[in-house]
C-alpha atoms as one frame of an Amber mdcrd trajectory, in Angstrom:
protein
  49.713  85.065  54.051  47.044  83.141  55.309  47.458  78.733  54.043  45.425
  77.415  51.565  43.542  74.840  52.970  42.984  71.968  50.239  39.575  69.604
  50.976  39.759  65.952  50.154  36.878  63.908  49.586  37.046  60.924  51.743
  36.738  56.992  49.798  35.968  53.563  50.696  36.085  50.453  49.720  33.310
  48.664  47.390  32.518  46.673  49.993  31.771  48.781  52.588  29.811  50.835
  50.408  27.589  48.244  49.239  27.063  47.218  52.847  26.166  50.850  54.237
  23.849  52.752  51.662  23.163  55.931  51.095  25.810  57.436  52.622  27.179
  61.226  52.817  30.720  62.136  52.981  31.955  65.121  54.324  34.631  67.125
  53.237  37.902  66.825  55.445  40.485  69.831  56.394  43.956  68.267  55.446
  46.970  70.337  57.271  50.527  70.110  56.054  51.660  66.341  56.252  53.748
  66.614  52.976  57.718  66.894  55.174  59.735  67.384  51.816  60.137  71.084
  52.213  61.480  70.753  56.169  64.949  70.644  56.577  66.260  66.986  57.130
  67.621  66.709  59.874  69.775  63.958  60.732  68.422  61.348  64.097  71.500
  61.614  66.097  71.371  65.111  66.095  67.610  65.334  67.373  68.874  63.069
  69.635  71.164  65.519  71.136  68.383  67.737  71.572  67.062  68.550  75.443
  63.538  68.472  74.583  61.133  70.584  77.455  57.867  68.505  77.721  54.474
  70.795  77.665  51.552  69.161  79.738  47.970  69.951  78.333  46.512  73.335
  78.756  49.662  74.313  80.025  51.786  76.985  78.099  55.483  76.887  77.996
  57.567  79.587  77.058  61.134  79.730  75.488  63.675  82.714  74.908  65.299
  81.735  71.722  68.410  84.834  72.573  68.847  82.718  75.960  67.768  78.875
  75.928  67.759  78.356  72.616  69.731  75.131  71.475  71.162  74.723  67.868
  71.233  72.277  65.191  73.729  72.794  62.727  72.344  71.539  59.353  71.090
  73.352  56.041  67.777  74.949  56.159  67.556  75.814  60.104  69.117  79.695
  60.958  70.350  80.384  64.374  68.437  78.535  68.088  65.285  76.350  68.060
  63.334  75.325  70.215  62.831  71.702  71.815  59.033  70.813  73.066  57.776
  66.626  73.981  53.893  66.689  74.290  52.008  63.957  75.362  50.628  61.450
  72.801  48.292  59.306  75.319  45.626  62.051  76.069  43.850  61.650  72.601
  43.333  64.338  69.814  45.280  67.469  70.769  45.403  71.206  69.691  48.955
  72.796  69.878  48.718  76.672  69.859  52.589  78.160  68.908  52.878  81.799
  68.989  55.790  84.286  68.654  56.030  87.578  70.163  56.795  90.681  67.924
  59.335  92.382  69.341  58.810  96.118  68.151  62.482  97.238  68.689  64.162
  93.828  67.296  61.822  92.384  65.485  60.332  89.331  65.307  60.872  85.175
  64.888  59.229  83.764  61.849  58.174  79.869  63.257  58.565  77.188  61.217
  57.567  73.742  63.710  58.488  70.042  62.536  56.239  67.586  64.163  57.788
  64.030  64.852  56.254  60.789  65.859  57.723  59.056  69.436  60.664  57.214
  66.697  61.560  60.692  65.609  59.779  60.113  62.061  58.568  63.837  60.802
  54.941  63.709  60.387  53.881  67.325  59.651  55.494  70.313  58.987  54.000
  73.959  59.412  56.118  76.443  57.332  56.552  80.340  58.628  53.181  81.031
  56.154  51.544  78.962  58.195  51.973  81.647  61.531  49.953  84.811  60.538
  50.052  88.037  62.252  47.148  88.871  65.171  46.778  92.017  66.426  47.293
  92.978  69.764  44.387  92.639  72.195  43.051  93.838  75.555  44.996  90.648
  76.669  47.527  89.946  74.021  50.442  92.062  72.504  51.491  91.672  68.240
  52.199  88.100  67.623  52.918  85.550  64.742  50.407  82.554  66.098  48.803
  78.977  64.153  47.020  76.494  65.416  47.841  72.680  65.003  45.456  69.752
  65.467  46.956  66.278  65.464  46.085  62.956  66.266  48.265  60.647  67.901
  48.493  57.108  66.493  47.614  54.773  69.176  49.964  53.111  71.489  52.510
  56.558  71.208  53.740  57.628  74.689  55.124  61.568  73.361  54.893  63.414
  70.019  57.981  66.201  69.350  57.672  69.503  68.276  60.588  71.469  66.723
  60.855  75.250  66.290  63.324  76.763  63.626  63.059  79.943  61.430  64.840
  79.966  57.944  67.243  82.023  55.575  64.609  82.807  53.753  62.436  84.144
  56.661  65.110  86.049  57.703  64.707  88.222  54.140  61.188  88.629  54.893
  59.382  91.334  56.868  56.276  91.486  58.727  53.726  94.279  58.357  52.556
  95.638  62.206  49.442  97.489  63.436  50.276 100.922  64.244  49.481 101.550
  68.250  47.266 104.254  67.033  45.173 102.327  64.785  45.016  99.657  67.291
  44.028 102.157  69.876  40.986 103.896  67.718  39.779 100.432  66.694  39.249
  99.412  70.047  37.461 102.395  71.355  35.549 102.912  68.206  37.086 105.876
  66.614  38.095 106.438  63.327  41.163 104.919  62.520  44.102 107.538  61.524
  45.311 106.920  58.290  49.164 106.493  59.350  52.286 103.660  57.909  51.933
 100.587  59.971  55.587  99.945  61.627  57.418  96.993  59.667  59.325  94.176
  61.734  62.081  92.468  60.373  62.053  88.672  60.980  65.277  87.564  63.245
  66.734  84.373  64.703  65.783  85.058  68.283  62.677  86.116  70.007  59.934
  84.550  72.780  57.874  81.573  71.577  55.037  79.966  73.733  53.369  76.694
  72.828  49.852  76.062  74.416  48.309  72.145  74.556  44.968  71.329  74.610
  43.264  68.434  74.221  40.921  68.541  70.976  37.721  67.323  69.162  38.349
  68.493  65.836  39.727  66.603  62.358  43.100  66.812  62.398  46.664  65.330
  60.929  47.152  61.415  61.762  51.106  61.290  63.866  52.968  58.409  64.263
  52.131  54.721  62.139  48.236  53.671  62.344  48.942  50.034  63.318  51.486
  50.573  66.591  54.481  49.524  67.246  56.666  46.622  66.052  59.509  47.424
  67.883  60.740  46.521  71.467  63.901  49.112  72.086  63.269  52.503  73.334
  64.794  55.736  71.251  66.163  57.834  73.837  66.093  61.697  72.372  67.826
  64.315  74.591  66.402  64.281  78.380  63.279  62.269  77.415  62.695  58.376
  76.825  59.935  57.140  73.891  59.217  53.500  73.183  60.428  52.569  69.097
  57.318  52.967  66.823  57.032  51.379  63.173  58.011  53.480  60.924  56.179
  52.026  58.581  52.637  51.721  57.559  50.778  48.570  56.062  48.478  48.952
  53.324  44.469  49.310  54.752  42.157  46.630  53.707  38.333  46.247  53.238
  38.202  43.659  56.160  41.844  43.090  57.783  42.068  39.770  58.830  41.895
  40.130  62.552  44.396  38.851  64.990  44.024  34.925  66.302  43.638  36.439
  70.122  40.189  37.512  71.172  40.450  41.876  71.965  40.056  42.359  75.642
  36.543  43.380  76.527  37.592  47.248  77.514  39.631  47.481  74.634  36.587
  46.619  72.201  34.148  48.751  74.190  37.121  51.879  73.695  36.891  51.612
  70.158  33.073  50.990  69.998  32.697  53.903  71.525  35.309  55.930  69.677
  33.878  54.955  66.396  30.253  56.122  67.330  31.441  59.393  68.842  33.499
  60.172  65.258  30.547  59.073  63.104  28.114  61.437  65.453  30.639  64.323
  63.975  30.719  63.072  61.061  34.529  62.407  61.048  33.450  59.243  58.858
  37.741  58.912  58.243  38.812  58.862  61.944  35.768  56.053  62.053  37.047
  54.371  59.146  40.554  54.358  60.847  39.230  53.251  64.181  37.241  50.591
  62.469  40.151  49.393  60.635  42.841  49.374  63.441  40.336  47.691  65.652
  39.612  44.858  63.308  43.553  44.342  62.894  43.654  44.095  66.923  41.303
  41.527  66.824  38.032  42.975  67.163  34.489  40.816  66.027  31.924  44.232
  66.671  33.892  47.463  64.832  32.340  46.770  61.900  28.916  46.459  62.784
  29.508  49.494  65.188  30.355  51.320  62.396  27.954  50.096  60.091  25.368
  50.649  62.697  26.453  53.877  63.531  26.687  55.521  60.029  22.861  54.035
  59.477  21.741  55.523  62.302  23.041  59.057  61.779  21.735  58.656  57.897
């Protein structure tokens, strides 16, 4: 079953509005950010996680039956896996797939994304992973894609891979060979029962990064870090990020130190490159994190920006 996607008009302030007429929002893909339904999972036991970093447009692939680690708490059944990506290469698509298994069956993903302070961020349930056919290229596989957006000043985002009781009760419906054989040459397809997988607490995942373009799901707290201590989690070492998140205003009152001249022209530039893709809410977040770092041109970037593509 294929997730809903809900669309969320984007706001802003009075201000702002009255200052920039006449302008258009778009419509905004949300992904899953609500983490109530994940397991909770206590921080000393991530902790004890070894957690297998995945460079950008690399793949990494993980036998669940063989290096799978555990986590004994309610919710998770049998291994997961353990994957650190890089939060310090911009917007990135994560592409987790899980191969069906035809004798055994197959692993239903569920992933938990965490911030670099091991805060969960987003959470992708099982329905989330839908079933692609095989390919010239590609065998059966449960496969989603994930877009997220680092919060600035994050050094790694973590990615954890579980299945469920519940998935384990569930079954997934296959693509006879046959079929798949007459569709690709053109034929007409036999009419024949497709083969039924039963989900299981092993099997092969592989997790792809890219680096992205598109709207995705903010990771990690907007305004950085207001800690000093690093969280060490497994094998890996992350700086301490907030965990939490001050209100946005209309015009944060900007910090007393002038922003370094590269650091302005960064989010200058940032801000007109969202605006020209009409991402008007990564803008408005740029625009507002910028001001609270100190910056005197954001605004009028913006402001500029959003006239100018009017």
């Amino acid at each position: 079953m294929k997730m809903k996607k809900t669309l969320i008009a984007l706001c802003m302030t009075a201000g702002l509005l009255a200052s920039v007429p006449g302008i258009t929002f778009a419509d905004v893909n949300i992904v899953p950010q609500n983490t109530s339904a994940a397991p909770s999972i206590p921080r000393d036991a991530l902790q004890q996680l070894s957690w297998t970093p995945v460079n950008t447009s690399k793949t990494q692939t993980v036998s669940l039956a063989t290096a799978g680690q555990r986590v004994n708490v309610p919710g998770i059944a049998g291994p997961v896996a353990a994957f650190s990506v890089p939060a310090n290469v911009g917007e990135l698509s994560l592409t987790l797939s899980s191969d069906v298994n035809k004798k055994s069956g197959v692993f239903a993903p569920n992933v938990l994304i965490l911030d670099e302070n091991m805060t969960p961020s987003a959470f992708f349930p099982s329905e989330y992973f839908t079933y692609q056919e095989p390919g010239v290229l590609s065998a059966d596989r449960l496969e989603g894609v994930m877009r997220l957006t680092p919060a600035l000043g994050q050094q790694k985002l973590y990615v954890l891979v579980f299945t469920t009781d519940k998935d384990l009760q569930n079954t997934t419906t296959l693509l006879d060979p046959a079929k798949a054989y007459a569709k690709g040459v053109g034929n007409a397809v036999p009419s024949i029962p497709d083969p039924i997988a039963r989900h299981v607490i092993d099997g092969v995942v592989n997790l792809k990064v890219k680096t992205s373009t598109s709207s995705s799901v903010l990771v990690g707290p907007l305004f950085g870090s207001s800690g000093a201590g690093p969280v060490v989690v497994g094998n890996t070492a992350a700086p301490v990020a907030a965990t939490t998140t001050p209100a946005p205003a209309p015009a944060p009152a900007a910090k007393s130190e002038p922003m370094l001249n590269d650091t302005e022209s960064y989010f200058n530039q940032a801000i007109k490159q969202a605006v020209a893709k009409g991402d008007v809410d990564k803008a408005l977040r740029l625009l507002d994190e910028a001001e609270r770092l100190g910056s005197k041109t954001a605004r009028s970037t913006f402001i500029s920006s959003v006239k100018g593509k009017g």
